[in-house]
C-alpha positions, 0 to 999 in steps of 0.5 A: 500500500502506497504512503500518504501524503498529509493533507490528502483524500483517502478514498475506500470502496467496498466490495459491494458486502454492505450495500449501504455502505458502498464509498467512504471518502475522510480528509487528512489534515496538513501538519502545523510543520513538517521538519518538527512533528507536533508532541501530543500527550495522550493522558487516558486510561483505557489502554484500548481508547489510547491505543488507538488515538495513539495509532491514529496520531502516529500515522499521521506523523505526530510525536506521541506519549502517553499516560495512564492517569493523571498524575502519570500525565502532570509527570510526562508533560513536565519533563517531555513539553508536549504541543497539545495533551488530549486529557481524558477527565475521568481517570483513577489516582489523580483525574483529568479535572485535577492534572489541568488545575496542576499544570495551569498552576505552572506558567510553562502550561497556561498556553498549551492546549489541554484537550478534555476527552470525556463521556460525561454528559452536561461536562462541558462547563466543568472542563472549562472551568478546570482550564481545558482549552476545548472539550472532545466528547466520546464516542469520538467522531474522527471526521471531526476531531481531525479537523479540530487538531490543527486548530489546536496546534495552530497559535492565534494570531498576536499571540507568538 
């Protein structure tokens, strides 16, 4: 199978086994800079749910490290300075709400995008409240979330 290029279609037709699923087409977001792929912390403690946005990252070219809860997230992110930390909220020993309120504390965290991934209904204000930038509810829509991630990893105007 051939590589492909960020910012492309991907295009897939099936064998006529479903038919109501015959073409799919999704679009792949460019990366913010190609020589320097962004460091995204992936902070979730369902190995399954981190696996595969983990994989998902990896293939489209983004450096990622992982975490299992958020006193493990607080940790890698201080030592590595991810560009971007997808937080699931709901985690055991230290959870998302806590590991945001951590590291908007320190000065080198209050510009990095600290993502909420949650389930939860009616969370949203809660997520804010904490110091998320933005909020992904689950299941997560990947059509979606691809678009938003370079919005996420592209600085504001003024604010360089």
């Amino acid at each position: 199978m051939p590589a492909l290029a960020l910012g492309s279609d991907i295009h897939v037709r099936s064998e006529r086994l479903d038919a109501r699923v015959t073409n799919l087409s999704t679009y792949v977001p460019p990366r913010a800079d190609p020589d320097a792929p962004p460091v995204v912390l992936i902070a979730e403690d369902h190995e399954d749910s981190r696996d595969a946005l983990s994989t998902l990252l990896d293939a489209l070219g983004y450096r990622v490290l992982v975490a299992g809860n958020g006193a493990e997230a607080v940790e890698v992110a201080r030592s590595a300075r991810p560009d971007l930390i997808l937080m699931d909220m709901m985690m055991p020993s230290v959870d998302g709400f806590q590991a945001t309120r951590t590291l908007r504390a320190d000065a080198d965290f209050r510009q990095v995008p600290i993502i909420a991934i949650t389930a939860m209904e009616g969370a949203r204000e809660a997520v804010f409240e904490a110091g998320c930038s933005d909020v992904v509810v689950k299941p997560i829509d990947i059509r979606v979330f691809l678009a938003r991630l370079q919005g996420w990893l592209t600085p504001a105007p003024g604010s360089a």
